[in-house]
C-alpha positions as CSV (number, residue, x, y, z in Angstrom):
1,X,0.0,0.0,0.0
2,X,2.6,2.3,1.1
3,X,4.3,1.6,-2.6
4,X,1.0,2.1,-3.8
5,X,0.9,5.4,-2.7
6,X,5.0,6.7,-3.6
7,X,3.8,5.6,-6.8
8,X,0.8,7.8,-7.0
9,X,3.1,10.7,-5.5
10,X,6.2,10.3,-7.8
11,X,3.5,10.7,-11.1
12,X,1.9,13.6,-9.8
13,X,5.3,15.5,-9.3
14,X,6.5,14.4,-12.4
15,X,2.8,15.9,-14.0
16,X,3.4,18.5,-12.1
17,X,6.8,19.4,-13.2
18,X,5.9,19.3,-16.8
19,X,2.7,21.7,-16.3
20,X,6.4,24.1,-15.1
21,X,7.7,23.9,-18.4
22,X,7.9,26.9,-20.8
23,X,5.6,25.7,-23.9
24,X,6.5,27.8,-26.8
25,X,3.0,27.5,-29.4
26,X,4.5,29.8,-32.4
27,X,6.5,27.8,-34.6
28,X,6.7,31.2,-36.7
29,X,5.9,34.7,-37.2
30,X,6.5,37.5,-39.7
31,X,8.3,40.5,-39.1
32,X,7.5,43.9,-40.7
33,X,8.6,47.1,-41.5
34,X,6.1,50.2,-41.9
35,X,7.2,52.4,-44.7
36,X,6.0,56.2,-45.2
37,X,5.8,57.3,-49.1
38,X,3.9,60.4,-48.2
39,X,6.5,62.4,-49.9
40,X,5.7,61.0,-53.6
41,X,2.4,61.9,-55.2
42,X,1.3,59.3,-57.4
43,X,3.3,56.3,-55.5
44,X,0.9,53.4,-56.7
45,X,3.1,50.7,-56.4
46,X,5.7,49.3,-53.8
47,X,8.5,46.3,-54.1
48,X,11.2,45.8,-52.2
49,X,14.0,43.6,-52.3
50,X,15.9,41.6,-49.7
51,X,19.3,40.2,-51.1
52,X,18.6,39.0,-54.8
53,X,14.8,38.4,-54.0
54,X,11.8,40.6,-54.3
55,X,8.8,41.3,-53.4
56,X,6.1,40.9,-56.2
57,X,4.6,43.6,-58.1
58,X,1.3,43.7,-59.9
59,X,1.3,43.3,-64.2
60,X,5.3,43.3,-64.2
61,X,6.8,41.3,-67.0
62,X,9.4,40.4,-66.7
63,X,10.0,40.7,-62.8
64,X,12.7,42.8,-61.7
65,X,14.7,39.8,-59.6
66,X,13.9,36.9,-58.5
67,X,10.2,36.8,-57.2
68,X,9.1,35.5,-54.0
69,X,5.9,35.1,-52.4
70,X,7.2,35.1,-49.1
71,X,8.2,38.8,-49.3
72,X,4.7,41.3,-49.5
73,X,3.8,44.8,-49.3
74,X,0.2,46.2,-48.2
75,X,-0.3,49.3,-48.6
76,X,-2.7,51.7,-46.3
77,X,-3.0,55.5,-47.7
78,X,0.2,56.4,-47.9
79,X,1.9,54.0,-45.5
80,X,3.0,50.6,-46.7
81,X,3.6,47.6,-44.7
82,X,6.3,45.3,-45.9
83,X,6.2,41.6,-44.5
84,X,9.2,39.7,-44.4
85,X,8.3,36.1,-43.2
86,X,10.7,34.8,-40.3
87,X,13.7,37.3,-41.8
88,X,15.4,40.0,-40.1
89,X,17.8,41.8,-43.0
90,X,20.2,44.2,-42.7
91,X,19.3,46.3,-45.3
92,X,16.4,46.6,-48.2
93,X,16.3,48.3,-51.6
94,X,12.8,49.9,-52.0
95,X,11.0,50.9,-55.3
96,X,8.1,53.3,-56.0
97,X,6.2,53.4,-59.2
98,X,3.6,54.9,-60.4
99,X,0.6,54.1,-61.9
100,X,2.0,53.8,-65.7
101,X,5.0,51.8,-63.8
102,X,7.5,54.0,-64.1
103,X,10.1,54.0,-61.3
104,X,9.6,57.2,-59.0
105,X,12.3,55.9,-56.2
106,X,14.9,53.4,-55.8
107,X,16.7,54.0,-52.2
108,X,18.5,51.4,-50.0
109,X,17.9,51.3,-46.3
110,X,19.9,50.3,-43.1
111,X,17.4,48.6,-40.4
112,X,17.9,48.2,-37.1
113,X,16.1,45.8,-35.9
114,X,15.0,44.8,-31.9
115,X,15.0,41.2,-31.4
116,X,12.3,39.3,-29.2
117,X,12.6,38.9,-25.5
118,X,10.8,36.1,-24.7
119,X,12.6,32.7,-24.4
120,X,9.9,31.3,-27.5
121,X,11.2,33.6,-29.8
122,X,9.0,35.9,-32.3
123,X,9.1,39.0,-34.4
124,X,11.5,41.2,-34.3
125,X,10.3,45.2,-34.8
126,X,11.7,47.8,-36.2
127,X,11.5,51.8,-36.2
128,X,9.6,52.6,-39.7
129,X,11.4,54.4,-42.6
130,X,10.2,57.8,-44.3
131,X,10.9,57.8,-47.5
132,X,12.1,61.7,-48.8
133,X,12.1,63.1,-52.5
């Protein structure tokens, strides 16, 4: 009986000692940059760039780099969001067309990114970058 009852003791510390454990439930996360194009009337269009890879853009043929779909920009007014899955790049080259799809910018841009503080990880942020004509 006495067994018995160690037995019973031993599993509920051991349940209990898991239930202590840090469980981490992301297993990813996108980080993101807001951009400010307020200073170019008639910005219609976004890309930016990351290494050799681009973002898409809408109607280009051919693409300017290599495309992918893991790289995004949403725009709102005159503030874009650029998504950057689980990446965290030193630097970006960003475009601005206009409607017709001729270039209006092409500027390169230092981030300085603030990782995560948590022990499960997760997006880093970033100050946003103003774009000037």
């Amino acid at each position: 009986m006495r067994r018995a009852g160690l037995a019973i003791v031993t599993a509920m510390l051991a349940l209990g000692l898991v239930g202590c454990a840090t469980v981490c439930p992301a297993i990813g996360w996108i980080n993101g940059i807001t951009v400010d194009a307020s200073a170019f009337d008639g910005a219609a269009e976004l890309q930016f760039c990351v290494d050799d890879e681009c973002s898409p853009r809408a109607n280009e043929t051919p693409a300017t780099g290599e495309v992918s779909t893991m790289l995004w920009a949403n725009r709102d007014g005159d503030d874009w969001t650029l998504s950057l899955d689980m990446r965290a790049p030193e630097t970006i080259v960003i475009r601005l067309f206009a409607a017709d799809g001729s270039l209006l910018e092409e500027s390169e841009h230092d981030i300085d990114w603030t990782p995560p503080t948590g022990q499960c990880g997760g997006a880093s942020t970033a100050p946003p970058i103003v774009l000037e004509a």
